[in-house]
C-alpha positions in Angstrom: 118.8 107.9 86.8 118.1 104.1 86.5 114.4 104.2 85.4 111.5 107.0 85.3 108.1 105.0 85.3 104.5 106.6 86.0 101.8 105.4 88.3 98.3 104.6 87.6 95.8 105.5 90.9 92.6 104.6 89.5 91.3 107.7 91.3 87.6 108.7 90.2 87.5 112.6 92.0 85.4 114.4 89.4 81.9 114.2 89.9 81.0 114.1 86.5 83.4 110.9 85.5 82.2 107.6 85.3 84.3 104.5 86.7 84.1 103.5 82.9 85.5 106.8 81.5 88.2 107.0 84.0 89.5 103.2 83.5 89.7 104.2 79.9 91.4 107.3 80.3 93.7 105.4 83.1 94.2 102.9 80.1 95.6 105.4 78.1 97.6 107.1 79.6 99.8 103.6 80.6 99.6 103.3 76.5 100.7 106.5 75.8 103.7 106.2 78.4 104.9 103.3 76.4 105.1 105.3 73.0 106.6 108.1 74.8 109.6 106.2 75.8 108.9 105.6 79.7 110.4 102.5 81.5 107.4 101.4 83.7 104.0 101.4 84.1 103.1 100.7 88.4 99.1 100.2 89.4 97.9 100.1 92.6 95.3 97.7 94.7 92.3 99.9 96.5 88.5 98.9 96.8 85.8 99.6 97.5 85.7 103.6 97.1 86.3 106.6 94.7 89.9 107.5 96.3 91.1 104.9 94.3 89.2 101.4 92.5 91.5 99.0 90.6 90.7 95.3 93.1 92.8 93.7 91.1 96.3 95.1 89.2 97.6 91.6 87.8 94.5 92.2 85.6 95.1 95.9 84.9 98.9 94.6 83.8 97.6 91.6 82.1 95.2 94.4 79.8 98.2 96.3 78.6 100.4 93.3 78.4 98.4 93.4 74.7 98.2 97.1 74.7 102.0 97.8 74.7 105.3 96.8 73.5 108.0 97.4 76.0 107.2 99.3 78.8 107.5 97.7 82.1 104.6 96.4 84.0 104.7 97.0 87.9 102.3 96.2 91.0 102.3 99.3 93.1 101.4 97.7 95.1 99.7 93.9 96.1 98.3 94.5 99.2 99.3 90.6 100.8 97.0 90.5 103.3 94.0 90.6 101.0 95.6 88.0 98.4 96.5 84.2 99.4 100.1 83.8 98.6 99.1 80.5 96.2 97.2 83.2 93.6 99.5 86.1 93.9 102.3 83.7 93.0 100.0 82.4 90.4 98.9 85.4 88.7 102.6 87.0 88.7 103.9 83.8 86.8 101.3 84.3 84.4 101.6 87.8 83.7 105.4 87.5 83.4 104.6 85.3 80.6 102.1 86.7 79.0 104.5 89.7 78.8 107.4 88.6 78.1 109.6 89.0 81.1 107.7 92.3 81.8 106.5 92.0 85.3 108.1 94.7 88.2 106.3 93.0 91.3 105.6 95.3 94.3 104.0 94.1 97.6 102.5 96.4 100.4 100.5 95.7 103.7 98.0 98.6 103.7 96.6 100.7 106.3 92.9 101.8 105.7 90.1 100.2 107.8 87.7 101.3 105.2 89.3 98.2 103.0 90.2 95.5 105.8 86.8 95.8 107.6 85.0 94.3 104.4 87.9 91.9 104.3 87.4 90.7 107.7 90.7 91.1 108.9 92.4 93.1 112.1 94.9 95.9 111.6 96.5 94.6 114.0 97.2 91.4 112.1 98.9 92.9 108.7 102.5 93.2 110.2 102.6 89.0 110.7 100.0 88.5 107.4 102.5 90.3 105.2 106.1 89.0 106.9 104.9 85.2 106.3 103.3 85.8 102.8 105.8 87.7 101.6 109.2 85.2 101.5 107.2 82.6 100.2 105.5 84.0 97.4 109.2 85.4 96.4 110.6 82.3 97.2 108.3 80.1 95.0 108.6 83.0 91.9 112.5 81.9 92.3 111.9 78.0 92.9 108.8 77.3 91.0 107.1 75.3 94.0 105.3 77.4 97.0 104.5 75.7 100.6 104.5 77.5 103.9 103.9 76.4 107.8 103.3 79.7 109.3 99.4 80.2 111.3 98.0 82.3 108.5 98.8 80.6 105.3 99.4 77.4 105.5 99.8 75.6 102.2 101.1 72.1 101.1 103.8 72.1 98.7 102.3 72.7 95.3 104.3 73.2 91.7 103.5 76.1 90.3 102.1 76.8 86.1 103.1 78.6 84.4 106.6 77.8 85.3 109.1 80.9 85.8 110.1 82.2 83.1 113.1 83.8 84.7 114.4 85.4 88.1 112.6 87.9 90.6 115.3 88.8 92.6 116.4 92.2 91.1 112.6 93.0 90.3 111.3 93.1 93.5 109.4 96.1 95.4 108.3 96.4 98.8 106.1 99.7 99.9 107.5 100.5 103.4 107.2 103.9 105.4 107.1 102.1 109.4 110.4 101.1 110.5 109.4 97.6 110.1 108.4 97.7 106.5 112.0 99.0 106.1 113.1 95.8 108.0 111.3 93.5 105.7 112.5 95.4 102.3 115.5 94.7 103.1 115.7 91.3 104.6 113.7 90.3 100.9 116.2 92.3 99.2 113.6 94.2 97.3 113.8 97.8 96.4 112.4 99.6 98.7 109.6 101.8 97.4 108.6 105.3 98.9 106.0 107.8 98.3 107.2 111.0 98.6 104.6 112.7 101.3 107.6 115.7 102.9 111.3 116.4 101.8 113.3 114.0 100.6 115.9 115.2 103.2 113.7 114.6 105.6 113.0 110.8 104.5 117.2 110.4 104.7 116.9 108.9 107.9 114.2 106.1 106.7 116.3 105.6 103.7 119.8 105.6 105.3 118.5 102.7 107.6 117.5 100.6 104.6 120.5 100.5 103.0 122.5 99.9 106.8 120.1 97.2 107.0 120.1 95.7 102.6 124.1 95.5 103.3 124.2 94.0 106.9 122.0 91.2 105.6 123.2 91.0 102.1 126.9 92.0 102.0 126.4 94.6 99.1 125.3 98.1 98.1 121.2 98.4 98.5 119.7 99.2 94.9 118.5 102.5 94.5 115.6 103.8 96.3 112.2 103.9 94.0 110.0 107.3 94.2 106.3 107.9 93.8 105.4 111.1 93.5 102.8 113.3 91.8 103.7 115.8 88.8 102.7 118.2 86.6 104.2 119.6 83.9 103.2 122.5 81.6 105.3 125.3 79.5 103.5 127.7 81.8 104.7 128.0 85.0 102.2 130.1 86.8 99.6 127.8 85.3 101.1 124.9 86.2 101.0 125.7 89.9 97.7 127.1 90.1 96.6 123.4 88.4 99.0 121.3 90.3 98.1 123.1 93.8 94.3 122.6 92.7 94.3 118.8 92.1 97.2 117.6 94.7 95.2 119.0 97.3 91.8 117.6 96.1 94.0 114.2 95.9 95.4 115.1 99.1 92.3 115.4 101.1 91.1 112.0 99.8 94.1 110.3 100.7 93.7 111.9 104.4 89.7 110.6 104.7 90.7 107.0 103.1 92.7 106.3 105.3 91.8 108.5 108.2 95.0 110.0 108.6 94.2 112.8 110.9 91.9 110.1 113.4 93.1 108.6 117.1 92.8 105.3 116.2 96.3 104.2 114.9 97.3 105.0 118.5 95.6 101.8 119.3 97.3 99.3 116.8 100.5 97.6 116.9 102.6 98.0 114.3 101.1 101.7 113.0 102.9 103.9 115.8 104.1 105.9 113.2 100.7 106.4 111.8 99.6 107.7 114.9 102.3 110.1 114.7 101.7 111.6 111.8 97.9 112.1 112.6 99.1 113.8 115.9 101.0 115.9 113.6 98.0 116.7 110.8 95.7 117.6 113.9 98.3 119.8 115.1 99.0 122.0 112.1 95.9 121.5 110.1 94.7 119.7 107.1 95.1 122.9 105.0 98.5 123.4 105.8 99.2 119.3 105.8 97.6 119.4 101.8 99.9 123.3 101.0 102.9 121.2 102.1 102.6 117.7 100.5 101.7 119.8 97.3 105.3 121.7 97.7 107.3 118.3 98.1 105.6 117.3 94.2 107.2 117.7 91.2 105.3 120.7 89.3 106.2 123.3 86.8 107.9 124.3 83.5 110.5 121.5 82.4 113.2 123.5 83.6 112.0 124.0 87.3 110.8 120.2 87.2 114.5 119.4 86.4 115.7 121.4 88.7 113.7 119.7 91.5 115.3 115.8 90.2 118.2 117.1 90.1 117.8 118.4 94.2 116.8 115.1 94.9 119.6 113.4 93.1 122.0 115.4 95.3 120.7 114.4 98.3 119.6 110.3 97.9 122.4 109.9 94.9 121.0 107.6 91.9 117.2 106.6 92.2 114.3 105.6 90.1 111.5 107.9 89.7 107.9 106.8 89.3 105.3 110.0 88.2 101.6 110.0 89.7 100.6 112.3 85.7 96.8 111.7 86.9 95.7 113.1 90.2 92.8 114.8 92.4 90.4 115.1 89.4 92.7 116.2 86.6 91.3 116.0 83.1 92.6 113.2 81.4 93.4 115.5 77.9 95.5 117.7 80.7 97.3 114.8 82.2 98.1 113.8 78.7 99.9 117.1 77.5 101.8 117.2 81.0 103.0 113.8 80.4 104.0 114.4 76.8 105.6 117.3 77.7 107.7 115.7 80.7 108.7 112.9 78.0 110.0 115.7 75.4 112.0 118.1 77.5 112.6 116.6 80.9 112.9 113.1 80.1 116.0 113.0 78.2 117.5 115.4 80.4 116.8 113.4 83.9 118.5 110.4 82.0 121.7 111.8 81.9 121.3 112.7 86.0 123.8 110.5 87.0 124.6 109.8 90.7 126.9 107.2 92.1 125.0 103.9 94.0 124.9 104.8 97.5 127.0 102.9 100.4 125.6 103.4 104.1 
């Protein structure tokens, strides 16, 4: 495997926690990954709600710029259509240097109402917000100068400071699930970035087009797909399932009311058809059974089984990068800690050595 990273949610689902006691305990954790020998540290963009409250991840990243030594320090993901392109561009130059050269830089569209209504922006406009934001800001990380014409952001050529440092093009990200967030990934040749919410066989399709699509505009092999999925790992297996079932589901259900993933209303917006298709399908079976099988596709266990399942995956996507959700649904910070540890002693190593071969479509 090229690179096993964790990501940060900023999720506060335990009544009892305060938002200060889970940013420090979120804080930690990234800290702790870097002194047990992980490659990358992602953080994601929500407001405005418990699911998930980090508004800003350039200033998460910028915090353990100091905290750490080495680690990797990803955006998982900047939501473009809530960020003008001139300070997204801004604030990655400056936390690429502030780090060192650090900086993995993910973009996304996003999808709940409950965060673009405050922003006063249509659903129905993220599909063009993020395909004209998007190539400039990469553009401008490559050239050091940003300027666009397009109807949403137009800017006047400006120069940008700090100056880069050095080139973007093999550490970019895109978060795509809709066939046209596929598209884009690959026309920005960016990795494209999945979160793992059924089988990975199933996501083959989804995958196979991306890399039809990376070498059709690219001439050469896509990089490897990057995974996000949840995990936890304790010596106990039973245990570990009862635990992992417990909070993936509690994470589960907030995911499904954030972003209203069993409601009608996708149907209605262009560019989400595939939304609405997967609400269709939650109505139909059930939230309960929805959260049972999202929990199944996880990573959870003793190290052995969790090996087990990266090794399954490996056979069926070939090589890939791996990014851990340790903190989830509620979880105690202290148990999120020992699974993580745990993961890094016995599993880590081992998933290292995983080889598979770069995939061709």
């Amino acid at each position: 495997m090229l690179g096993i990273g964790i990501n940060l949610g900023f999720g506060k689902l335990h009544p009892d926690l305060t938002d200060q006691q889970m940013y420090d305990g979120e804080l930690d954790v990234a800290v702790a990954a870097d002194r047990l020998g992980y490659d990358a540290v992602w953080v994601v963009e929500h407001h405005f709600s418990d699911y998930s409250a980090c508004p800003d991840n350039f200033v998460v990243l910028a915090n353990l710029a100091g905290r750490t030594t080495r680690i990797k320090l990803g955006t998982a993901a900047v939501i473009l259509p809530w960020n003008d392109p001139l300070r997204v561009a801004e604030k990655a130059l400056m936390v690429d240097t502030i780090s060192g050269g650090r900086l993995l830089l993910g973009f996304g569209r996003g999808l709940s109402r409950t965060e673009y209504v405050p922003f006063r922006i249509p659903l129905d406009e993220t599909r063009e917000r993020f395909d004209e934001a998007a190539p400039m800001i990469f553009e401008a990380l490559e050239t050091g100068f940003i300027e666009g014409d397009g109807p949403f952001y137009p800017q006047p050529r400006a120069e940008l400071r700090p100056r880069p440092r050095g080139s973007f093009l093999d550490r970019r990200y895109c978060v795509a699930g809709s066939p046209d967030s596929v598209v884009m990934a690959a026309k920005l040749r960016a990795h494209l970035m999945s979160f793992i919410v059924r089988p990975v066989p199933d996501l083959m399709p989804t995958f196979t087009r991306y890399r039809e699509l990376y070498e059709a505009e690219h001439v050469e092999t896509a990089p490897p797909i990057s995974l996000n999925v949840n995990m936890y790992c304790h010596a106990d297996d039973e245990l570990a399932r009862e635990r992992h079932f417990e909070y993936v589901n509690r994470f589960f259900m907030s995911n499904v009311e954030h972003y209203e993933m069993a409601g009608e209303h996708f149907a209605g917006i262009k560019g989400h058809e595939r939304y609405a298709a997967n609400a269709a399908y939650f109505r139909e079976i059930g939230l309960e059974k929805a959260a049972n099988d999202y929990a199944a596709t996880a990573l959870w266990g003793n190290p052995e089984r969790i090996l087990g399942q990266i090794e399954a995956i490996r056979d069926v996507i070939g090589d890939f990068e791996l990014t851990l959700a340790p903190a989830f649904g509620g979880m105690p910070y202290d148990q999120a800690h020992a699974s993580l540890e745990l993961f890094a002693r016995e599993v880590l190593p081992k998933a290292r050595g995983l080889r598979g071969k770069p995939v061709a479509a």
